[in-house]
N, C-alpha and C positions, 0 to 999 in steps of 0.2 A: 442794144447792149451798150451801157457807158464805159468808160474810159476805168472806172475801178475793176468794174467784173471783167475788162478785158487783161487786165494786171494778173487777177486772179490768174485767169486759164494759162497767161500766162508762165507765171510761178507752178503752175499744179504742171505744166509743160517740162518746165527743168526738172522736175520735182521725176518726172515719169522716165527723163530721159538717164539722170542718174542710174536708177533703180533696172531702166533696160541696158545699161553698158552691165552693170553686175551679173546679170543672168546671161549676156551675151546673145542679147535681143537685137535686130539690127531693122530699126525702120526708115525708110525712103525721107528722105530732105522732101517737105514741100507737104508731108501726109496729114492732115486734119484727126486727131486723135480725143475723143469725147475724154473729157479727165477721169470718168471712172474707168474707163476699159481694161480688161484686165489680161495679161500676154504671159502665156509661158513660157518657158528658157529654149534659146535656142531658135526660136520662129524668126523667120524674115519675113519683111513686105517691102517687094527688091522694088517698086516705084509706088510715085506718088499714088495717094489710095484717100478715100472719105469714109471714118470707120466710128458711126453714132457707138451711144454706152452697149457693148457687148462683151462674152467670155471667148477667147483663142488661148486654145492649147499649147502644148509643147513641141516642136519639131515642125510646125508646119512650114510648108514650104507655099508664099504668096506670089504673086505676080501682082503685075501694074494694074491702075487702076480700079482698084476691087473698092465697091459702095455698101456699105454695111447701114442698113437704117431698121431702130426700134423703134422709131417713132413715126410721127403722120401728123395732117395739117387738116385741122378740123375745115368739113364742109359744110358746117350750116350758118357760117355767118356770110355777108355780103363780101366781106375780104379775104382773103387769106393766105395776102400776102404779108410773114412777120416784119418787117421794116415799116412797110406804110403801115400797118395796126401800130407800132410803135413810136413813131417819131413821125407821122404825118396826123395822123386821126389823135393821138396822144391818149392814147387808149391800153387801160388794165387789162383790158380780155384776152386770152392767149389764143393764137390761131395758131399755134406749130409746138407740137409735145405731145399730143394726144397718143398715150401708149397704146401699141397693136402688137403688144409681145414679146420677151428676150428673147435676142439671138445669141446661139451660144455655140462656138467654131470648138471639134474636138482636138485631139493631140494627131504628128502626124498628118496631117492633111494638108493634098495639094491644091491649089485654089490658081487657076490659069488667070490670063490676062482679062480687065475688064468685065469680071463678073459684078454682078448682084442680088443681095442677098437679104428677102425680103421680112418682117418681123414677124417672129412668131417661128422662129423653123432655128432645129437643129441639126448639124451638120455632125454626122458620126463619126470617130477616130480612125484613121484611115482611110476617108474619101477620097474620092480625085472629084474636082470638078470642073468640065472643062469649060473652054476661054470664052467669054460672049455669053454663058448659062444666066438665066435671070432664075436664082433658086428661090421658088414661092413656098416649099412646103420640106418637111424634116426628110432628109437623105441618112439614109442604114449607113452603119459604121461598113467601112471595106467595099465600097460598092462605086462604081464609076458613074455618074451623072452629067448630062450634057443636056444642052436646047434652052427653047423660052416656051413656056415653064420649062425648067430642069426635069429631064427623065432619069432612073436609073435605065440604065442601057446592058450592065454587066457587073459581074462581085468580079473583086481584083483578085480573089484567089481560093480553092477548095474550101469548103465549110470547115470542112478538119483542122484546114492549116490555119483558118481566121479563128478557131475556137481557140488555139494553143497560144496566138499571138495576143487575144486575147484576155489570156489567163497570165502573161509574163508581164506582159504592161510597160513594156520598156521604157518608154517615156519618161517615167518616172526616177528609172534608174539617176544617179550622179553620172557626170561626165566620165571618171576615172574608172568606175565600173563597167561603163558604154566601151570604153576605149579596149578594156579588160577583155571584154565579150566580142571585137572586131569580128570574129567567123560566123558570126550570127547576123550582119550584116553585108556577110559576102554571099550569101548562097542564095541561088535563081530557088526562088518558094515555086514559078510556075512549072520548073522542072525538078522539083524534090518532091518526095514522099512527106507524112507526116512521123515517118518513122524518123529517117535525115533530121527534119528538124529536132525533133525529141532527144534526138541522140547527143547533138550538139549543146541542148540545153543541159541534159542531165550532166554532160563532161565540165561545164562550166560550174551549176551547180557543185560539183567536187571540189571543184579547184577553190572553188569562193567559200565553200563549206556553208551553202544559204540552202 
């Protein structure tokens, strides 16, 4: 890479970090962020992290460490290492890009320390994944995943109650309406009914007149 395209990334650098103080994005000093990647309001990624071109949701909560790769390094040449193909051999041929599928992180989701997260797989809204998981393949929305490969292990909560959360989308909501609805984020979902929550949404529903 020369000395211009590093300018680039760069600029497309300040450019991202503007754009994440507005939505009240907060990433780790030090994290490598591919310029397209795209980050919903409100996610953190509380340490350094390596995160190739992919989609992250809104709300998620990150840990350190976390390696995001859409890409791969072609094996059928003699080298393939991108440095020496570039500036040792002086060579056109690309050994590092070979796409192996978007990754795309949903809204919502917790992402423990030192995971990775391999191309081709999506990560459902409301995941947990836990810390050390090497996730090779697409994880259900709501469902707790750990190990190398990543297993689901357990759903975070009654089918009923992930149907209903489902259907409200919260994520979406603005801040001032989030703030509006606070009792919807106080209630233990593993010990309510789906009736509790309903009842809660419809009284807000009233109040918001939505």
């Amino acid at each position: 890479m020369n000395i211009v395209s590093n300018v680039k990334n760069y600029v497309c650098g300040l450019r991202q970090l503007v754009k994440f103080r507005s939505k009240k994005i907060f990433i780790s000093k030090g994290t490598f962020l591919h310029p397209k990647v795209i980050i919903g309001k409100c996610t953190r990624i509380n340490a350094t992290s390596h995160i190739d071109q992919c989609t992250i949701g809104a709300f998620c909560a990150i840990g350190g460490r976390l390696v995001v790769r859409s890409s791969n390094h072609f094996h059928n040449f003699l080298n393939m290492q991108d440095w020496a193909q570039q500036f040792v051999l002086k060579s056109n041929i690309k050994v590092v890009g070979k796409s192996e599928g978007s990754v795309e992180i949903g809204n919502a989701v917790w992402i423990g320390d030192s995971v990775i997260i391999l191309p081709d797989v999506e990560i459902g809204d409301g995941a947990v994944i836990g810390a050390g998981s090497v996730v090779t393949k697409s994880i259900p929305p709501f469902s707790i995943a750990v190990g190398n490969p990543a297993q689901v292990i357990k759903m975070r909560f009654p089918k009923e109650i992930i149907e209903i959360i489902c259907q409200i989308r919260w994520w979406e909501w603005d801040l001032k309406t989030i703030q509006k609805r606070r009792e919807l984020f106080e209630i233990d979902l593993n010990n309510s009914s789906p009736n509790d929550l309903l009842k809660i949404i419809d009284k807000y529903k009233m109040i918001n007149k939505t």
